[in-house]
N, C-alpha and C positions, 0 to 999 in steps of 0.2 A: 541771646541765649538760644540759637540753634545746634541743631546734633540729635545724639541719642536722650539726653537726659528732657528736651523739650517735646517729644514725642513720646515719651513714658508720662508726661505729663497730661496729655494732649487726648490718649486715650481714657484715661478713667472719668474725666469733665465730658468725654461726648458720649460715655456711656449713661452720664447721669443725666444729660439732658435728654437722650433719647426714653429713657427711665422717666421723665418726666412730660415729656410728650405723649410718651403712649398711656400714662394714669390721665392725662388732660381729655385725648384722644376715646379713651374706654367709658369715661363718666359721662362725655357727647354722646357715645352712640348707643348709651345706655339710656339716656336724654330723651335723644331721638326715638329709638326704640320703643319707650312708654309713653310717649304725648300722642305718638303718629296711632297707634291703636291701644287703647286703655279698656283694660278689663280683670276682671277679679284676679285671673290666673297671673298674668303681670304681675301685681300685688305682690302675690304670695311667693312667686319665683326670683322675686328682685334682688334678695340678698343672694342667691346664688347665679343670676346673671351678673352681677354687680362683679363678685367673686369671680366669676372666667373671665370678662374684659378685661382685670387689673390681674390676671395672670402674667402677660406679654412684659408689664412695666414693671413688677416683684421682681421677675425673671435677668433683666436687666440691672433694675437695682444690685442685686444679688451679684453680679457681675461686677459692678464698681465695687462695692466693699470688697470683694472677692483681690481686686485689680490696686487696689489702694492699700489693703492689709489693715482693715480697717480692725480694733479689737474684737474677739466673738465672734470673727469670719471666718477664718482658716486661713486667712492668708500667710501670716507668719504664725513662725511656732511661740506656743505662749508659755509661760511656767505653770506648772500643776499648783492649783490653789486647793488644798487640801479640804477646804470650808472653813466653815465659822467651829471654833471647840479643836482643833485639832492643831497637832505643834507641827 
């Protein structure tokens, strides 16, 4: 299974591992970050350090569903679901 169709494959799995890398990657040096000097402010800023180191891996993710047409992404067009109550 070489060519074009093994290579459309080939991309959206090494976007998700790198996706997966860099959330591995963020929660280390978020790790490191708070053990090596701890202090109150630490503490209180962790949910939003926490939040910009797992920007880089969202941002990726984001890209595979993107790359895959995953539903709820945009990747393909979807039908108008009018809601619940409506014909």
């Amino acid at each position: 299974m070489t060519g074009p169709d093994m290579s459309r494959k080939k991309g959206p799995v090494l976007l998700l591992a790198l996706s997966i890398l860099l959330a591995i990657l963020g929660l280390a040096g978020f790790i490191y970050l708070f053990v090596l000097d701890f202090n109150v402010y630490w503490l209180f800023l962790a949910p939003v350090i926490i939040a910009l180191y797992q920007i880089p891996a969202a941002f990726f993710f984001w890209l595979y569903r993107k790359k895959r047409g995953a539903p709820g992404s945009g990747g393909e067009a979807e039908e108008e679901n009018p809601g619940p109550g409506q014909p």
